[in-house]
N, C-alpha and C positions, 0 to 999 in steps of 0.2 A: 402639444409637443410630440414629434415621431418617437417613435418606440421602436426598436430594430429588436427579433422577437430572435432565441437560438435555433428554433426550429422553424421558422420560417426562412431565416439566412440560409439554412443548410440544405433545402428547399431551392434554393433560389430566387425565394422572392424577397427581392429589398427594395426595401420603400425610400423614396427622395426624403432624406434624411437631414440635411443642411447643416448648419456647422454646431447645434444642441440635441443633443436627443439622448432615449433613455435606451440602456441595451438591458433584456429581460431574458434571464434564462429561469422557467418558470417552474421548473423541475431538473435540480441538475444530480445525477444520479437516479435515473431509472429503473435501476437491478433494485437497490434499496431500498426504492417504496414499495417495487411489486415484494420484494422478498419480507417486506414490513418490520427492516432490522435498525430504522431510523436514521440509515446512513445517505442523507439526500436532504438538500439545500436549495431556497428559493433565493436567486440573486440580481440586484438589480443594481445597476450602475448610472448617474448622470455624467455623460460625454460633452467636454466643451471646448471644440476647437482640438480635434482629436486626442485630447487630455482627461484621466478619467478626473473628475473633481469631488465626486461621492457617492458612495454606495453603501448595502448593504446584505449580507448576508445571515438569513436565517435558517435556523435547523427547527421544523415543528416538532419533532419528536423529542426533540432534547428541551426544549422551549428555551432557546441559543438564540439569541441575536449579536452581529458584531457589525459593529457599520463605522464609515468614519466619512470628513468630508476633509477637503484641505487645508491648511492653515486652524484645523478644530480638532486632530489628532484621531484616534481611531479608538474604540471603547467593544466592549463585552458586558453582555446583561443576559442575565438568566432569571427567569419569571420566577418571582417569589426569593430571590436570594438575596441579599442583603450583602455588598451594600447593592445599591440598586445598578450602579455600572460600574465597571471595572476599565482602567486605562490601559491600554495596550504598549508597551513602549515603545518607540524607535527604533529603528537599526540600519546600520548602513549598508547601501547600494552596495551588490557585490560589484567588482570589479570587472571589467568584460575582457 
């Protein structure tokens, strides 16, 4: 499956992508990891039919996961805490 990478788009290099693929930003927040203050997330999303449909984002230094898919709601897990996930609720679309 393509993978469309943040630092390589912003590069200019994208890859023939088709209508699934994975967008990876593999370090988001840069100043945070070099500054080693925990504030930086690995994030990765599946795209389908330019709809995101599931992703997730982790924090290693907080050991944070929040990921969710569609139609399966969105959840929060922290390594060692109990319970083991937590559900994220709902909310509505702001208005445009």
């Amino acid at each position: 499956m393509p993978v469309l990478a943040e630092e390589e788009a912003c590069e200019g290099c994208i890859p023939e992508l088709g209508v699934r693929f994975f967008c990876v930003d593999p370090l988001d927040g840069t100043k945070g990891f070099i500054a080693r203050n925990g504030e930086f997330t690995v994030n990765i999303a599946l795209i389908d039919a330019g709809e995101p449909i599931a992703g997730v984002v982790y924090a290693p230094d907080l050991h944070l996961l929040y990921y969710g898919a569609r139609g399966e709601g969105a959840h929060r897990r922290r390594d060692g805490a109990a319970p083991d996930r937590i559900a994220i609720p709902e909310r509505s679309r702001p208005r445009v």
